[in-house]
C-alpha positions in Angstrom: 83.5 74.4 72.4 82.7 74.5 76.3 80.0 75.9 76.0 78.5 73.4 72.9 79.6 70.0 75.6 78.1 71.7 78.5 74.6 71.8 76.2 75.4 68.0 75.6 75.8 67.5 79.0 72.7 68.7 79.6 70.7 67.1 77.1 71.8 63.9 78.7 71.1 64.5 82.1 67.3 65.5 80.7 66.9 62.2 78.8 68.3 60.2 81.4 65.6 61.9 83.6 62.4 61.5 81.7 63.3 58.4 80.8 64.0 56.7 84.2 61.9 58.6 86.1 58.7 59.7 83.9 58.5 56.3 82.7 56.9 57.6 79.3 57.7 58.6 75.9 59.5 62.1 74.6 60.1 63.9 71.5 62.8 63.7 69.2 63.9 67.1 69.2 65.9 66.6 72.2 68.2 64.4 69.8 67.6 66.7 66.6 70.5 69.4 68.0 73.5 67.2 67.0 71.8 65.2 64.0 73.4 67.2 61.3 77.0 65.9 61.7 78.1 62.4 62.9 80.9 63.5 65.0 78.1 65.6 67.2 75.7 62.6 67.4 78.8 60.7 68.7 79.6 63.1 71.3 75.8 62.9 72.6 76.4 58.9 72.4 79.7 59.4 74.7 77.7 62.0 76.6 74.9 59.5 76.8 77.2 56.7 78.6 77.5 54.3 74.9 80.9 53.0 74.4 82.6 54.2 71.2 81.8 50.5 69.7 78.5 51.5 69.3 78.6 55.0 67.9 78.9 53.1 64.0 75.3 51.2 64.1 73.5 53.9 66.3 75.1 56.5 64.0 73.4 54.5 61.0 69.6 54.0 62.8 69.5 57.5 63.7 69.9 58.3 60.0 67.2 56.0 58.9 65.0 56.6 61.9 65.5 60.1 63.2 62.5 60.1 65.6 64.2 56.9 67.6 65.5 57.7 71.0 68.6 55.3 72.2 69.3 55.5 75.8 72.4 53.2 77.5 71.3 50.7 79.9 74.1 50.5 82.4 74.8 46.9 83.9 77.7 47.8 86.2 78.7 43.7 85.2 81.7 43.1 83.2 81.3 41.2 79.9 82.9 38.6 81.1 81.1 38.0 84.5 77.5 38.3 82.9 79.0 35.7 80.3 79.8 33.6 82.9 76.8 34.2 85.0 74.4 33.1 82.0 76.8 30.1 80.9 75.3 27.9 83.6 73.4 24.9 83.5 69.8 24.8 81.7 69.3 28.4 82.0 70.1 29.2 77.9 68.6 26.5 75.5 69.0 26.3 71.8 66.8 24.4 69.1 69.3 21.2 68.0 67.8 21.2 64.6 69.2 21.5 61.1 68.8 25.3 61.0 71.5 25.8 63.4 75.1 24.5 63.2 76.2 22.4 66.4 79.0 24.8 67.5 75.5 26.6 69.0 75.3 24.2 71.3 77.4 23.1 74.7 79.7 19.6 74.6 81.6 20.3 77.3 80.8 19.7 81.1 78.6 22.9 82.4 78.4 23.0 86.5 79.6 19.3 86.5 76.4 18.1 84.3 77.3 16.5 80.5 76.0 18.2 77.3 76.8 15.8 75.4 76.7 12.4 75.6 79.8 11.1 73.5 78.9 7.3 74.5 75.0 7.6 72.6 77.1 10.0 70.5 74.1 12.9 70.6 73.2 16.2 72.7 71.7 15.7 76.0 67.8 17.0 75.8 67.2 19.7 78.2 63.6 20.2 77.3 61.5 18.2 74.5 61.6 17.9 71.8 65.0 18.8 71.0 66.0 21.7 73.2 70.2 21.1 74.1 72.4 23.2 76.4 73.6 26.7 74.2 77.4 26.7 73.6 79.4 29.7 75.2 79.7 31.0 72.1 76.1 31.2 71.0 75.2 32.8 74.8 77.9 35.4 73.9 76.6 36.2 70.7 73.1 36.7 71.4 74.1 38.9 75.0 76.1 41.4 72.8 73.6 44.1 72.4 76.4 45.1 69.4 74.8 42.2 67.2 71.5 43.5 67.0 71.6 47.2 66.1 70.0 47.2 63.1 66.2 48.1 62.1 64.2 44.6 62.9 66.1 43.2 65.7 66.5 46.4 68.3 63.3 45.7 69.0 64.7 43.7 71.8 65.5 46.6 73.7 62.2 48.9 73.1 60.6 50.1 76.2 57.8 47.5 76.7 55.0 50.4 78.2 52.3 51.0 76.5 51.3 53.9 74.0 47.6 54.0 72.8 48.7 56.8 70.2 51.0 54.1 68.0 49.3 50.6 69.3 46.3 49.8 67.8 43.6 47.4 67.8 44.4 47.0 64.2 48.1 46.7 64.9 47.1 43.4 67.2 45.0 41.9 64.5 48.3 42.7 62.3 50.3 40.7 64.9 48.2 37.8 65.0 47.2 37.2 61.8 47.9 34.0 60.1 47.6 32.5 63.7 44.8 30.5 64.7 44.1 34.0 67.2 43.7 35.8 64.1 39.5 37.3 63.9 38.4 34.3 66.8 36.8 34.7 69.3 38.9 34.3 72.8 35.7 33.4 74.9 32.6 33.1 72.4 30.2 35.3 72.9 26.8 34.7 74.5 24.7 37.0 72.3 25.8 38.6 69.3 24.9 42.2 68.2 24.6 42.8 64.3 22.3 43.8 61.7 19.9 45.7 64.4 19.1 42.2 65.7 20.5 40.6 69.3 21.0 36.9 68.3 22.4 33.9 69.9 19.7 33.7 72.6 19.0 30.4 73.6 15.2 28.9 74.6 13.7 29.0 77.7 15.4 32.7 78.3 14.2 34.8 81.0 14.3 38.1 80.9 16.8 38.6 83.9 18.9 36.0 82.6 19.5 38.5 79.2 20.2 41.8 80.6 23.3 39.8 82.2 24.8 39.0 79.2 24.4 43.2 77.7 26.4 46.1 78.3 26.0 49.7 76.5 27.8 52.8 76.8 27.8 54.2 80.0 25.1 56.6 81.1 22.6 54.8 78.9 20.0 52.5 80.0 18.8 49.0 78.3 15.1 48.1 78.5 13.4 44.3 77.3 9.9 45.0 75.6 7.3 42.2 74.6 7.0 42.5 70.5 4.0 44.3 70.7 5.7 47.5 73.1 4.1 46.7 75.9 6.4 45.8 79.1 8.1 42.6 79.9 7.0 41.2 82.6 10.0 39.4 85.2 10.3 36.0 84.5 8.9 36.1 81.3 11.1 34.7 78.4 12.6 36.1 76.3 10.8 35.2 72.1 11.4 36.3 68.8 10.5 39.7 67.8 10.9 40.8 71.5 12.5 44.3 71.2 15.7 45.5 73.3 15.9 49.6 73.5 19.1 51.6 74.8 18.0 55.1 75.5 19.4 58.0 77.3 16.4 58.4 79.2 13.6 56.7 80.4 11.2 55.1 77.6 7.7 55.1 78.6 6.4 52.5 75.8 3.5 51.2 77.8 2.7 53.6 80.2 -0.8 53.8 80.6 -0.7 57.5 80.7 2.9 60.1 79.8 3.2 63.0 81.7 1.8 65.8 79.7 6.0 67.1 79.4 7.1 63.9 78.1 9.4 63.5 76.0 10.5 60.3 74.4 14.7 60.0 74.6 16.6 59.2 71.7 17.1 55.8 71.3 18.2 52.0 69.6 15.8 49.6 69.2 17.4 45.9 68.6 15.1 42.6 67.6 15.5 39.4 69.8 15.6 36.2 67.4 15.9 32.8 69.0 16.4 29.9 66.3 13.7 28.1 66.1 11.5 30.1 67.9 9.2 31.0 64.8 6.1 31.8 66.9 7.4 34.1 69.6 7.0 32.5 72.8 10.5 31.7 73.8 10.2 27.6 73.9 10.7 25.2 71.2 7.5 23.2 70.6 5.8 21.7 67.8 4.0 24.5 66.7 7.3 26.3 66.1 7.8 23.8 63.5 4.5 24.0 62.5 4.6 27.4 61.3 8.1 26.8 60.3 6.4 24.0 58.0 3.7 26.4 56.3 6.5 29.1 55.3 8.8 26.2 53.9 5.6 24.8 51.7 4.6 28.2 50.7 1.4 28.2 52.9 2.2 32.1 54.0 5.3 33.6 54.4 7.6 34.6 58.0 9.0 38.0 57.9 11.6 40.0 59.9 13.0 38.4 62.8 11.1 35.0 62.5 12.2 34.6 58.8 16.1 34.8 60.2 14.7 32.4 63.4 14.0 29.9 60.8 17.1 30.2 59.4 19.1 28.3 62.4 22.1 27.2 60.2 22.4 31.0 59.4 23.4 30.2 55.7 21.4 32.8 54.0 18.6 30.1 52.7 15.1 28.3 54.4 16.0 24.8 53.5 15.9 21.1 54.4 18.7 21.2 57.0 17.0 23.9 58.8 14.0 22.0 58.6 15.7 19.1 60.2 17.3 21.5 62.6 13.9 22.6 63.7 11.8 19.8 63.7 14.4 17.5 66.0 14.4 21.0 68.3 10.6 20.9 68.7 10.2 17.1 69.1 12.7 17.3 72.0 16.1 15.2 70.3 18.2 18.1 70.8 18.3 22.2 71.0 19.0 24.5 68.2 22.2 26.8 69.7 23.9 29.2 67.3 26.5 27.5 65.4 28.3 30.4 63.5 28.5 34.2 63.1 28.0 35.4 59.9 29.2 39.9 59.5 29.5 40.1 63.6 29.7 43.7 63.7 32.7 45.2 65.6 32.4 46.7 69.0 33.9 50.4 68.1 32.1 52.7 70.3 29.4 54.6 68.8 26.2 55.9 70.3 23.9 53.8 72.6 25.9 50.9 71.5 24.6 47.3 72.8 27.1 44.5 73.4 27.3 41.1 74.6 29.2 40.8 77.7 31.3 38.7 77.4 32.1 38.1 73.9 35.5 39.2 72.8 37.9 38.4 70.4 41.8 37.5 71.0 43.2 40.9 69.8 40.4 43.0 71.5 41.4 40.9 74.8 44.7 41.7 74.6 44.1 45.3 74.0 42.0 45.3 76.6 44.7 44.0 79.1 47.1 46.6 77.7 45.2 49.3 78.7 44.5 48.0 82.6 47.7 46.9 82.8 50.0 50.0 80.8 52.2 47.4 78.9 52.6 46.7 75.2 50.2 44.9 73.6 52.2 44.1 70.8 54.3 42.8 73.5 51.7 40.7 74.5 50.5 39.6 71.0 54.3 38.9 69.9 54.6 36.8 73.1 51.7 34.7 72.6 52.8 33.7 68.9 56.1 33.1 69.9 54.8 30.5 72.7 51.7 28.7 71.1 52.8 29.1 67.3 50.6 29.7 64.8 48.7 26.8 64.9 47.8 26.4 68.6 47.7 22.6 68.9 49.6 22.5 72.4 47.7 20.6 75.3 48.6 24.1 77.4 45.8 25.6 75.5 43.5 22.9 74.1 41.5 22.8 78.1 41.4 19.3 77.5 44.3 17.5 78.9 43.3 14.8 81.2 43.3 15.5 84.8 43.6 19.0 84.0 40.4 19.7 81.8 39.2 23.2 81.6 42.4 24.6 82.7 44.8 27.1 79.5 48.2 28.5 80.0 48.6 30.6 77.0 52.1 32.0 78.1 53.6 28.6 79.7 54.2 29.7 82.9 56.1 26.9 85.5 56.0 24.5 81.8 59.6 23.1 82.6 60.5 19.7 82.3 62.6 17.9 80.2 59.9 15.6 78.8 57.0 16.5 76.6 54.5 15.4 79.6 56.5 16.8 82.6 56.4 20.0 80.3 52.9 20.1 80.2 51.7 18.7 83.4 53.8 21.3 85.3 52.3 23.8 82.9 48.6 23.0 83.7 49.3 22.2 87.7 50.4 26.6 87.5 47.3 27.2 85.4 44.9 25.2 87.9 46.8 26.5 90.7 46.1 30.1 89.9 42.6 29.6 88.7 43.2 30.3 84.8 40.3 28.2 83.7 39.2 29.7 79.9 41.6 31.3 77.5 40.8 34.8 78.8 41.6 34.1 82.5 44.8 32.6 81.5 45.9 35.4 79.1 45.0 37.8 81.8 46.1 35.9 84.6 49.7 35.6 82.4 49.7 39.3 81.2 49.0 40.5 85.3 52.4 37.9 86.2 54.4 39.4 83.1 54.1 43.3 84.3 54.2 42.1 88.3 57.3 39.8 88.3 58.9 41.4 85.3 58.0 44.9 84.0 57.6 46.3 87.8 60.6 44.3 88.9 62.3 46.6 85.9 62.9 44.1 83.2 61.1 46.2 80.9 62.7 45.5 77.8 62.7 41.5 75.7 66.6 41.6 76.5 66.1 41.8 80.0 62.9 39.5 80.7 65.6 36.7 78.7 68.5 38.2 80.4 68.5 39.3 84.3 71.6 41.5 84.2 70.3 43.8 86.5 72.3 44.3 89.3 70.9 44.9 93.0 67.5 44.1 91.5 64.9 42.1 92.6 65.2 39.3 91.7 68.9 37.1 92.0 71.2 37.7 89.1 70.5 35.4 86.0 68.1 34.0 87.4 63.9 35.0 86.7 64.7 35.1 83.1 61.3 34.5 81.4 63.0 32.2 78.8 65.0 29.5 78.2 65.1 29.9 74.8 68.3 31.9 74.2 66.9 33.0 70.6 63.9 34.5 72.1 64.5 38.2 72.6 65.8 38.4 69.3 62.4 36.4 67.6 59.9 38.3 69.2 62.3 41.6 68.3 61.6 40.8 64.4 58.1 40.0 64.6 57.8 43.5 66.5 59.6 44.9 63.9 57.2 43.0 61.3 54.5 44.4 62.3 55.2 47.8 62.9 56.7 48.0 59.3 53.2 46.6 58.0 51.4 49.2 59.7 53.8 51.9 58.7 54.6 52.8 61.5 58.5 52.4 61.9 59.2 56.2 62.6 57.3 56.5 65.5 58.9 57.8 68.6 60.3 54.2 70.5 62.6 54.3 73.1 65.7 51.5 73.1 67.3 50.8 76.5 70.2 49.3 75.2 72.3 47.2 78.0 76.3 48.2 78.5 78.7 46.2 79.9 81.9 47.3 81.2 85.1 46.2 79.8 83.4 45.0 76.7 85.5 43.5 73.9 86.8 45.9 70.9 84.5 44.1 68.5 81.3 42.1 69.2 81.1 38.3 69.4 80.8 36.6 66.9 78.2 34.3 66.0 79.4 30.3 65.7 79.1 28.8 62.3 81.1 25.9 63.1 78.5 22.3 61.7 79.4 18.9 61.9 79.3 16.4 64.6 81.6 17.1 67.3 82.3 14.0 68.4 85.9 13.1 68.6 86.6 9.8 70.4 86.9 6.2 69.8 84.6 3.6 70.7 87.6 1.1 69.9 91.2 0.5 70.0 92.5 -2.8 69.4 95.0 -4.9 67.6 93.5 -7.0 65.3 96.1 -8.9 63.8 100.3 -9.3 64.1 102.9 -11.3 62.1 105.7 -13.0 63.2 109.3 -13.9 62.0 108.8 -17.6 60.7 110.6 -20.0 63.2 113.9 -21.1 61.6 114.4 -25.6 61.9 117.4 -27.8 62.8 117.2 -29.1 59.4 117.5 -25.2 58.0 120.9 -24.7 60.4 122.5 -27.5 60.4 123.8 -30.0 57.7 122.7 -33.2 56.9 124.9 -36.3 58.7 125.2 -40.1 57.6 122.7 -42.2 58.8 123.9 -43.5 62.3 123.7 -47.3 63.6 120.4 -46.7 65.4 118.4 -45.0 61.8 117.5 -47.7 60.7 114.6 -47.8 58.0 110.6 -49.6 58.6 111.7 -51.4 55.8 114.8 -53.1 57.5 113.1 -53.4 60.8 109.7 -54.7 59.2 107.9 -52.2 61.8 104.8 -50.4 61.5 105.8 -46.7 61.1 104.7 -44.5 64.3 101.7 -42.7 63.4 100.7 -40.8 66.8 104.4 -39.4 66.1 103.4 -38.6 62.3 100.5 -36.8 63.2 102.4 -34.5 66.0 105.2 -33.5 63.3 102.6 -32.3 60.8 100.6 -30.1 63.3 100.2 -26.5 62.8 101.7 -23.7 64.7 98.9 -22.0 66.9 97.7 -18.9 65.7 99.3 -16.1 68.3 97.7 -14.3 71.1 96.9 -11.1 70.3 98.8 -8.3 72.8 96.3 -6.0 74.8 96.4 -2.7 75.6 97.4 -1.4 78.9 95.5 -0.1 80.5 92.6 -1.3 78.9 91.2 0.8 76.6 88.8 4.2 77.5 87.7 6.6 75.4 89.1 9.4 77.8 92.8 7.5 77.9 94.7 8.8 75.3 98.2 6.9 75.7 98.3 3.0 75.9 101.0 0.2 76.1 101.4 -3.1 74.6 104.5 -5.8 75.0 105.3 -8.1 72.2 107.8 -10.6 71.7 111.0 -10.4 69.7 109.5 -12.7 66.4 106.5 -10.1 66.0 107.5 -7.6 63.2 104.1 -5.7 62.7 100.9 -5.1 64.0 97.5 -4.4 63.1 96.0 -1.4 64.7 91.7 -1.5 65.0 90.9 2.2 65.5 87.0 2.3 65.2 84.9 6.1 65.8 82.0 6.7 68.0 80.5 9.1 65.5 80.8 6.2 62.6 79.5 3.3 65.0 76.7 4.5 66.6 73.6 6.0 65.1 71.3 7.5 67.8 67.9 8.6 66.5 67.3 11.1 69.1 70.5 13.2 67.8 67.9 15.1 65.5 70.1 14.4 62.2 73.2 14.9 64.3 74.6 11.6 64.3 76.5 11.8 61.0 79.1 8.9 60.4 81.7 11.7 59.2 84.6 11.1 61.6 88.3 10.5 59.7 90.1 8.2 61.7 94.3 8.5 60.3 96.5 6.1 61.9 95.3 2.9 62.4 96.3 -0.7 60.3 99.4 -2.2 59.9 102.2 -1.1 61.6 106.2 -2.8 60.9 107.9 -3.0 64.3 112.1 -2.2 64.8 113.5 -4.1 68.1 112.9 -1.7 71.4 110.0 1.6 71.2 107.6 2.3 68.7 105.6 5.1 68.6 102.3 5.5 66.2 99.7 7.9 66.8 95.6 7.5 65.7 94.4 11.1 64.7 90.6 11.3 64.9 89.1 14.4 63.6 85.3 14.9 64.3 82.7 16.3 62.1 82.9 19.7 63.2 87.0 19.8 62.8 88.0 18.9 66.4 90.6 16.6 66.5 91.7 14.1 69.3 95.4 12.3 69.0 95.4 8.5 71.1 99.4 7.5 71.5 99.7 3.5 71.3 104.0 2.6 72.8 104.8 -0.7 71.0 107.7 -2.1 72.9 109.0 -5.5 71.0 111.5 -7.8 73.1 114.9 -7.5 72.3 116.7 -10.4 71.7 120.2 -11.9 73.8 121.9 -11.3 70.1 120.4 -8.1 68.5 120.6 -8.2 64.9 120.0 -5.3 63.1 116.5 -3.6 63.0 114.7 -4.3 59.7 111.7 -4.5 58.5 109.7 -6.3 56.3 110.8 -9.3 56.0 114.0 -10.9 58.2 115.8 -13.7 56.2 118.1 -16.6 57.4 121.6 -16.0 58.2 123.9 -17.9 54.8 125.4 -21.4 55.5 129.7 -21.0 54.6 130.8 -24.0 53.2 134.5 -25.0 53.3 135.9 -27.0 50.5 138.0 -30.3 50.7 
């Protein structure tokens, strides 16, 4: 049994070591020892460093995908100090949208700076459109490496170097595809290469000016013949039917006189076409149309390369619009330039192959980067998606914001801001700054900052580009994360995963670094679900109404006497009857001033005061929600009137203290109490509390 956890032992201490060190990939095998019984693979996970809450999921992708290799990631942070390092203001955002509940997202104070603005009764935009401050909860969730051991989403933690054996060209066009990178063109091409002919070559070409746009295989040498073989002259431009040779020799076509050992190389012959050109010269002039004209009507017939020259619309047919096309050309309205690409053939390396320079599609760019750079490029490719979409429509990318034109920033580098233009601005200020002006440059530009400030800075993993829990690195703590979007690791992860499944190629040989913390919870955090508006408080607090104990008269105490000598009748006394008196004995009472609250009411008070006197028997409480009053459009559908308010309306009132309480329970379930003290006057003589109510004392009436 020693002897079997020594062996262990040392099987850890060798992964650790070509993993950390070589930087590169290795074989299964080294994990193939223990992978007939759980309880070994276990004791290589404890060997490994993995806390035993991970043994049940890495136990269970081992099984499905023997030919992974897991290897701990060692923080040497405690759970709860990288919790609270990444729970800090605007460094974890989350989408407020209808596809995740609100307990995602923070309402409490974080670093002294509101989430949530109970008065407009929405979240407080981070970043536009709708990006809010993630909740505690939702950061927890998402750090938990536990949460994401499963087949799509470990991707997160693969080893982001590159491996030409498993990433393929085809595996980028897998990536992209449906995306508006998907078979285009990252920087259109100056000539195009198919079909045996160089096309795309505009008029009034020299010859100079076309050797800088080809490249061949190396060791190979590209010569530009007139159509007839004979040599091209410097200067000269560049016509249909001109001929372009790659040869691995020299090619003596219009020598005078070959050397009596001469032997011509192998070699590729390609046919120049300009559109439009139909008579060879290089220029668009009215003969061009001329003989254009002739092969339209029938006259005599263009062949080869000036049949496809006459074909400028490249549609297949010799017909009106090209006609149009090439008349407007030679009368000088405007040039005929190549407007589509119909079969471009591919640029897979084959024997004295002849390319234009500088034409290249996105997934061959990226490929392309991969390999100068030794990262992923279904890293890169994932990335992109995940920052421009499939559709592409930012003003990042379209090089035609004003003040900014000609500038891209494909992986929105420095685009922070809170507002859609400070977003973009700061975006394209980076770009112009560091000189990314065409899609390439700034795909390069951003691949060349991702493996400098990231990969080499050892953040070589999704997880840790969106979380900096590396301690004693280079960069500060939880700060340098490449994203606020606290969801991104994870979404790139899946689209990884995607792909590779799609290319069958799940059982290759990845590497996982998969972070530990130390003092970790027993079981992983769980992931909010909590909906609802969380708004709890009250916008009002009032009392809208009281009733009083009707005022008792003389009349109603006391008995009626005999007239005395002084009530005398207007009849007796022939006097007017006083009217101004009249009117004063038939006025109404006024209506009563309503109590106030002390102190005057505040959402964030939750116990108030309010005095009244001894003839008020009951009151009307006015208890009136935030959530139901106000209706703020930019709470992205989170404005819902659903708060229950319990408490509030008429209230009877015994002499002394009273007591009521208004319950307000938010959309989400959190609940907020407000305490209202009623203290009604006592009077001299206390009768006994009632309610309802209060009726006059009985008259007693003695008998004679």
């Amino acid at each position: 049994m020693k002897r079997r956890k020594k062996t262990c032992r040392i099987i850890a201490i060798l992964l650790f070591s070509l993993a950390f060190l070589g930087g590169g990939f290795f074989h299964a095998e080294f994990f193939n020892v223990s992978a007939d019984r759980d309880p070994s693979y276990e004791l290589l996970l404890a060997q490994l460093g993995f806390p035993e809450s991970y043994f049940e999921k890495l136990t269970a992708l081992h099984r499905e995908h023997p030919q992974w290799a897991f290897l701990p990631y060692s923080t040497g942070l405690t759970w709860e100090e990288a919790l609270s390092g990444e729970d800090e203001y605007r460094l974890n955002l989350t989408p407020n949208t209808v596809n995740y509940p609100t307990s995602f997202h923070a309402v409490k104070e974080v670093g002294g700076n509101i989430t949530f603005d109970y008065d407009q009764n929405a979240f407080v935009i981070m970043s536009s459109p709708n990006w809010v401050q993630a909740s505690r909860e939702a950061i927890a969730y998402y750090m938990d490496p536990r949460n994401f051991l499963n087949s799509d989403e470990i991707f997160q933690f693969e080893y982001l170097a590159s491996n030409p054996m498993i990433q393929t060209l085809e595996g980028v066009e897998r990536i992209l595809s449906g995306s508006f990178m998907a078979q285009t063109y990252v920087v259109k091409p100056t000539l195009y290469i198919h079909d045996g002919l160089v096309t795309g070559i505009e008029p009034d070409t020299k010859k100079e000016d076309l050797l800088k746009y080809l490249v061949c295989e190396p060791g190979k040498t590209i010569c530009v013949w007139n159509a007839d073989r004979s040599e091209k002259e410097a200067g000269a431009l560049i016509g249909t039917g001109d001929l372009v040779t790659v040869s691995d020799g020299d090619l003596l076509w219009g020598a005078e006189s070959l050397p009596e050992d001469y032997v011509e190389p192998t070699h590729v012959t390609y046919t120049c076409v300009v559109y439009g050109d139909t008579d060879g010269d290089g220029t668009m002039t009215k003969r061009d149309y001329l003989f254009f004209k002739r092969h339209y009507k029938g006259y005599y017939a263009l062949e080869g390369a000036y049949l496809t020259a006459a074909d400028p619309d490249m549609d297949g047919d010799i017909d009106n619009r090209d006609r149009l096309f090439v008349k407007r050309a030679a009368y000088g309205y405007y040039p005929v330039t190549q407007r589509k690409v119909n079969d471009v053939e591919k640029k897979t390396p084959k024997a004295f192959g002849l390319y234009g320079a500088d034409g290249q599609t996105y997934a061959e760019c990226i490929l392309e980067i991969s390999e100068e750079y030794g990262i992923s490029p279904y890293m890169l490719a994932v990335r992109l998606r995940q920052e421009q979409g499939t559709a592409g429509m930012s003003s990042l990318i379209s090089g035609t914001y004003e003040g900014f034109e000609g500038y891209y920033n494909y992986f929105n580098f420095g685009a922070s801001g809170v507002t859609a233009q400070e977003i973009v601005e700061n975006g394209l200020t980076y770009a112009k700054e560091n000189g990314w002006n065409s899609p390439a440059a700034a795909i390069r530009g951003g691949a060349s900052r991702i493996v400098e400030k990231y990969i080499s800075a050892g953040q070589f993993t999704l997880y840790l580009q969106k979380f900096n829990v590396i301690k004693n690195g280079v960069y500060t703590l939880y700060r340098h994360q490449y994203m606020q979007n606290l969801l991104a690791a994870r979404n790139e992860a899946v689209r990884t995963a995607k792909a590779y499944r799609e290319l069958e190629c799940m059982d290759n040989g990845y590497i996982f670094y998969i972070p530990v913390y130390d003092d970790m919870p027993d079981e992983p955090a769980a992931k909010p679900v909590k909906d609802g508006n969380p708004n709890p408080y009250l916008q009002r607090l009032a009392v809208a109404a009281v009733e009083t104990i009707e005022a008792t008269t003389q009349e109603e105490t006391e008995p009626a006497s005999e007239a005395s000598e002084s009530d005398v009748s207007a009849e007796e006394t022939g006097s007017t009857p006083d009217t101004e008196n009249e009117e004063n004995e038939t006025e109404t009472e006024p209506e009563p001033t309503l109590p106030i609250l002390e102190p005057a009411f505040d959402r964030n008070i939750f116990k108030y005061d309010i005095r009244v006197a001894e003839n008020v028997k009951s009151i009307s409480l006015d208890a009136q929600a935030i959530a139901n009053l106000v209706d703020n459009p930019s709470s992205f559908g989170r404005g819902q009137k659903n708060a229950v308010v319990e408490g509030s309306g008429k209230k009877e009132l015994e002499y002394g203290e009273n007591v009521f309480s208004i319950r307000v329970t938010a959309g989400n379930g959190t609940v907020l109490t407000y305490e209202v003290r009623v203290f009604r006057e006592i009077p001299e003589t206390t009768p006994a509390p009632t309610f309802g109510k209060t009726e006059p004392a009985s008259e007693t009436t003695t008998e004679n």
